[in-house]
C-alpha positions as CSV (number, residue, x, y, z in Angstrom):
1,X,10.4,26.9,12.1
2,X,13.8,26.8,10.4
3,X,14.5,24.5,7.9
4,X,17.4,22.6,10.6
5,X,14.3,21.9,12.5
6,X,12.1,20.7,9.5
7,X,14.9,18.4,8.4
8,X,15.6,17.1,11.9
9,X,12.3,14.8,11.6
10,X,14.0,13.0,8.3
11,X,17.2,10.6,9.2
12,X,17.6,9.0,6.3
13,X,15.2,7.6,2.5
14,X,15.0,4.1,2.9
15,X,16.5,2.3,-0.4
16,X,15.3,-1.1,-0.4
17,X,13.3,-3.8,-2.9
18,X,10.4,-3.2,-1.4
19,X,10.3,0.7,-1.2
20,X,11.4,0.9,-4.8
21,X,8.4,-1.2,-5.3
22,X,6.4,0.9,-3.3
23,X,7.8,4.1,-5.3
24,X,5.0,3.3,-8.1
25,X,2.5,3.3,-5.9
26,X,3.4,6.9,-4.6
27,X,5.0,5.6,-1.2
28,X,7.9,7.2,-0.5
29,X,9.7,5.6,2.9
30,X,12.2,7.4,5.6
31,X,13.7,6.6,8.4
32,X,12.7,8.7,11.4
33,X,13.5,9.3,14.9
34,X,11.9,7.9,17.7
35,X,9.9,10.8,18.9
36,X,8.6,11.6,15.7
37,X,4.7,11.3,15.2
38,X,2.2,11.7,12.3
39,X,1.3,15.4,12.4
40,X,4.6,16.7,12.8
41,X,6.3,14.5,9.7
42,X,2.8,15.4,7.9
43,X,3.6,19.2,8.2
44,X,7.2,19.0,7.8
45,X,7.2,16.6,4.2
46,X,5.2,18.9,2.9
47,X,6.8,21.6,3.8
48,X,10.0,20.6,2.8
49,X,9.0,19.1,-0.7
50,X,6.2,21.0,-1.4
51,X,3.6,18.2,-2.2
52,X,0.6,16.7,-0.5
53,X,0.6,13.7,1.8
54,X,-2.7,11.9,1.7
55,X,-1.5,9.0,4.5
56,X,1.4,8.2,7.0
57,X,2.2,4.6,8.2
58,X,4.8,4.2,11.3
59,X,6.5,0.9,11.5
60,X,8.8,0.4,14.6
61,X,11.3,-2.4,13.8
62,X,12.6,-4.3,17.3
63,X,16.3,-4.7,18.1
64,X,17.2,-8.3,17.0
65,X,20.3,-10.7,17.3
66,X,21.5,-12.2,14.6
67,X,24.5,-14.7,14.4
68,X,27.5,-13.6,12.1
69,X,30.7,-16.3,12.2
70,X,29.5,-18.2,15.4
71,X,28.9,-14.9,17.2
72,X,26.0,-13.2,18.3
73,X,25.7,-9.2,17.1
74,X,23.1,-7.2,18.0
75,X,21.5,-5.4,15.6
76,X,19.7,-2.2,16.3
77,X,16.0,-1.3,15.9
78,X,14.7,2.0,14.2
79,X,11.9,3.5,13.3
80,X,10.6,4.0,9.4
81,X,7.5,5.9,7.9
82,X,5.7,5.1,4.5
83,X,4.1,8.3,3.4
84,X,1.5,8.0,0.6
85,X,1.8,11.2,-1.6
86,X,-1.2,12.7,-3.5
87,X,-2.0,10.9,-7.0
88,X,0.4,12.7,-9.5
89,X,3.5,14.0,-7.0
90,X,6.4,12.1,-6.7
91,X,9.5,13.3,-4.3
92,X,13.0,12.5,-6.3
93,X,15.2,11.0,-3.7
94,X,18.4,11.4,-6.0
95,X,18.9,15.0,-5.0
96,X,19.5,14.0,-1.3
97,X,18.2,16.2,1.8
């Protein structure tokens, strides 16, 4: 595989409270696309970072509405994966992918 296609299964590190949180824990979370599925993000993490990923949650968030000034805006749904990284590894998210 070349590295285009390894990095295709990665959108975006998710930056939030709660991830930073999770950060100590060694949870690292990403937003990925739709089709992706356990093994492949399993092989492609560590491939790309070179560490060892113990556990992979997927967590599909629903479209919503929301209300913003009187009107309704939809906002759109995504998909997210918390990978828990073997005891000791940590994956520095400053660097950017």
């Amino acid at each position: 595989m070349d590295k285009i296609h390894l990095y295709d299964k990665i959108l975006s590190p998710v930056v939030t409270e709660k991830s930073t949180n999770l950060s100590e824990l060694n949870k690292i979370t990403f937003k990925v696309p739709d089709g992706a599925n356990k093994t492949n993000l399993k092989k492609n993490i560590e491939k790309i970072f070179k560490v060892n990923v113990t556990k992979i949650n997927i967590i599909n968030r629903q479209n919503r509405t929301k209300v913003t000034r009187g009107k309704k805006v939809k906002v759109s749904g995504y998909k997210k994966a918390i990978i828990t990284l073997k005891k000791g590894q940590s994956i520095d998210l400053t660097t950017g992918i």
